[in-house]
N, C-alpha and C positions, 0 to 999 in steps of 0.2 A: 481485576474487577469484572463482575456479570454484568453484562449490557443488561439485565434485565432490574438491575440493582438501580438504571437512573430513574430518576421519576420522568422528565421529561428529555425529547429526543429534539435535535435542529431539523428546520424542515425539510423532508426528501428522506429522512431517515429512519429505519425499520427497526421495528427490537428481535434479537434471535436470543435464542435459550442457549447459547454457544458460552463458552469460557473457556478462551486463547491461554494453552498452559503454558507454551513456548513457541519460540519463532527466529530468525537471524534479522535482526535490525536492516532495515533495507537502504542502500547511498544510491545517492544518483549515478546512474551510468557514466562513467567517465567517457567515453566516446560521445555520446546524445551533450553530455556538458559541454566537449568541445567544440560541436556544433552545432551548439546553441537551441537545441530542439527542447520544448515544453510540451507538457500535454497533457490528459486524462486517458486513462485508459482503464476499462472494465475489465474484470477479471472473472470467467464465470469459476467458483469453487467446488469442486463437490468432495464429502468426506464420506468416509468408511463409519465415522461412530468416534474415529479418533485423532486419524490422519489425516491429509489432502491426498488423495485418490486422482485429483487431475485437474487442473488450473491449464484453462485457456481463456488468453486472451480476446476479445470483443470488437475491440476497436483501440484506437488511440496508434499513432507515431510507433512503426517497428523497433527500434529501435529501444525505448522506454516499455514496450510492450514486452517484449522479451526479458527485461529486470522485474516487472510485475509476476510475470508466472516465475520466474526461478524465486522469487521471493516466497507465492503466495503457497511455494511447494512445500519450505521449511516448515510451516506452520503446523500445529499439535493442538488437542483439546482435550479438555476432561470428558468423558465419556458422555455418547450421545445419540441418539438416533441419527443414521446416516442423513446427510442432507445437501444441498446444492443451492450456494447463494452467490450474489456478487458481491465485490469488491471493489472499489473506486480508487484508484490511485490517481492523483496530482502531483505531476512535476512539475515544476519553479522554476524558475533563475532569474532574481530580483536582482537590480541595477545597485540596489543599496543594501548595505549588509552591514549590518552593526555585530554579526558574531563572529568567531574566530574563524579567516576565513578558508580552513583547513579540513573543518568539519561543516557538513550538511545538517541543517535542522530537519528531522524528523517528527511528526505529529500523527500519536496511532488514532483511532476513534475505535476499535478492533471489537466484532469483526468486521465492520463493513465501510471504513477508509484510512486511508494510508496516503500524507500528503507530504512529500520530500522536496527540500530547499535546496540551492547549492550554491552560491557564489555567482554571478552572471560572467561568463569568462569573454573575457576581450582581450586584443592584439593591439599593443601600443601602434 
Protein backbone atom coordinates (compact mmCIF):
# COMPACT_ATOMS: atom_id res chain seq x y z
CA UNK A 1 0.00 0.00 0.00
CA UNK A 2 1.16 3.97 -0.73
CA UNK A 3 1.37 5.93 2.35
CA UNK A 4 0.05 8.51 0.14
CA UNK A 5 -3.09 6.23 -0.55
CA UNK A 6 -4.57 6.97 3.39
CA UNK A 7 -6.59 9.94 3.71
CA UNK A 8 -5.69 10.63 7.11
CA UNK A 9 -2.35 10.06 9.22
CA UNK A 10 -2.03 9.35 13.52
CA UNK A 11 -0.56 12.39 14.99
CA UNK A 12 3.26 12.89 14.76
CA UNK A 13 2.91 11.20 11.33
CA UNK A 14 4.22 12.40 7.80
CA UNK A 15 3.04 11.14 4.48
CA UNK A 16 6.03 10.32 1.95
CA UNK A 17 5.60 9.41 -1.69
CA UNK A 18 7.55 6.17 -0.82
CA UNK A 19 6.12 2.52 -1.65
CA UNK A 20 8.04 -0.27 0.43
CA UNK A 21 8.34 -3.04 -2.36
CA UNK A 22 10.17 -5.51 -0.06
CA UNK A 23 11.88 -5.84 3.27
CA UNK A 24 12.80 -8.89 5.96
CA UNK A 25 10.19 -8.83 8.55
CA UNK A 26 12.14 -7.62 11.68
CA UNK A 27 12.08 -10.04 15.51
CA UNK A 28 13.11 -8.68 18.53
CA UNK A 29 16.62 -9.19 19.23
CA UNK A 30 17.02 -12.11 21.21
CA UNK A 31 19.75 -10.94 23.36
CA UNK A 32 17.83 -7.03 24.25
CA UNK A 33 14.76 -9.81 24.94
CA UNK A 34 16.82 -11.56 27.34
CA UNK A 35 17.61 -8.58 29.04
CA UNK A 36 14.70 -7.26 29.18
CA UNK A 37 15.64 -3.96 27.27
CA UNK A 38 12.64 -1.80 25.60
CA UNK A 39 12.91 1.06 23.73
CA UNK A 40 12.43 3.47 20.58
CA UNK A 41 14.81 4.03 18.48
CA UNK A 42 15.11 6.44 15.30
CA UNK A 43 16.48 5.30 12.31
CA UNK A 44 17.80 8.04 9.96
CA UNK A 45 17.14 6.43 6.31
CA UNK A 46 18.45 7.54 3.25
CA UNK A 47 17.85 5.83 -0.39
CA UNK A 48 19.45 5.98 -3.77
CA UNK A 49 15.87 6.19 -5.82
CA UNK A 50 15.52 2.52 -4.83
CA UNK A 51 17.52 1.14 -2.07
CA UNK A 52 18.68 2.05 1.49
CA UNK A 53 22.08 3.63 0.91
CA UNK A 54 22.57 3.94 4.84
CA UNK A 55 20.49 3.58 8.10
CA UNK A 56 21.90 5.02 11.13
CA UNK A 57 20.73 4.77 14.12
CA UNK A 58 19.71 8.11 16.38
CA UNK A 59 19.23 7.16 19.48
CA UNK A 60 17.39 4.46 21.40
CA UNK A 61 19.12 1.35 23.65
CA UNK A 62 22.40 -0.19 21.71
CA UNK A 63 21.41 -3.09 21.58
CA UNK A 64 17.61 -2.77 19.78
CA UNK A 65 19.52 -0.04 17.77
CA UNK A 66 21.62 -2.21 16.04
CA UNK A 67 18.46 -4.65 14.88
CA UNK A 68 16.82 -1.24 13.65
CA UNK A 69 19.60 -0.50 11.17
CA UNK A 70 20.34 -4.14 9.98
CA UNK A 71 16.52 -4.20 9.53
CA UNK A 72 16.01 -0.81 8.04
CA UNK A 73 19.02 -1.96 5.48
CA UNK A 74 16.73 -4.83 3.76
CA UNK A 75 14.36 -2.43 2.72
CA UNK A 76 13.46 -1.82 -1.30
CA UNK A 77 11.21 0.67 -3.19
CA UNK A 78 9.59 1.26 -6.19
CA UNK A 79 11.46 3.80 -7.92
CA UNK A 80 11.87 7.38 -6.57
CA UNK A 81 13.80 10.43 -6.14
CA UNK A 82 16.63 9.83 -3.67
CA UNK A 83 15.53 10.83 -0.30
CA UNK A 84 16.43 10.70 3.53
CA UNK A 85 13.84 10.16 6.25
CA UNK A 86 13.32 8.46 9.65
CA UNK A 87 11.96 5.57 11.03
CA UNK A 88 10.66 4.95 14.59
CA UNK A 89 11.07 1.66 15.75
CA UNK A 90 9.28 0.40 19.24
CA UNK A 91 10.29 -2.49 21.03
CA UNK A 92 7.99 -4.15 23.62
CA UNK A 93 7.96 -6.82 25.99
CA UNK A 94 4.45 -6.82 27.60
CA UNK A 95 3.96 -8.78 30.84
CA UNK A 96 0.68 -10.29 28.99
CA UNK A 97 0.50 -11.96 25.88
CA UNK A 98 -2.37 -13.62 24.57
CA UNK A 99 -0.29 -14.84 21.27
CA UNK A 100 1.61 -17.72 20.62
CA UNK A 101 4.37 -17.11 22.58
CA UNK A 102 7.03 -18.23 20.05
CA UNK A 103 6.39 -15.51 17.61
CA UNK A 104 6.72 -11.75 18.07
CA UNK A 105 3.87 -9.34 16.78
CA UNK A 106 4.96 -7.22 14.41
CA UNK A 107 3.05 -3.88 13.19
CA UNK A 108 4.55 -2.12 10.04
CA UNK A 109 2.96 1.66 9.38
CA UNK A 110 5.92 1.59 6.49
CA UNK A 111 7.66 3.85 5.91
CA UNK A 112 7.86 5.45 8.79
CA UNK A 113 7.22 2.95 11.96
CA UNK A 114 7.91 -0.29 12.75
CA UNK A 115 6.62 -1.43 16.32
CA UNK A 116 7.85 -5.26 17.46
CA UNK A 117 6.33 -7.18 20.45
CA UNK A 118 7.85 -10.30 22.11
CA UNK A 119 6.96 -12.16 25.11
CA UNK A 120 8.20 -10.31 28.31
CA UNK A 121 10.93 -13.02 29.31
CA UNK A 122 11.35 -13.99 33.17
CA UNK A 123 13.22 -16.47 35.33
CA UNK A 124 11.09 -18.56 37.51
Amino acid sequence: MKVTELAALPNGWTRFNLSVGGFVVTLYPPLARVANVEGVVHVSVTTDGQRVTSAHAEDGPKLLAAAAEDNARTWQFAVHEPTTFTVTYTYTLPTEWNSDPNNPIVVLHLPTQVQVSAIHFHTE
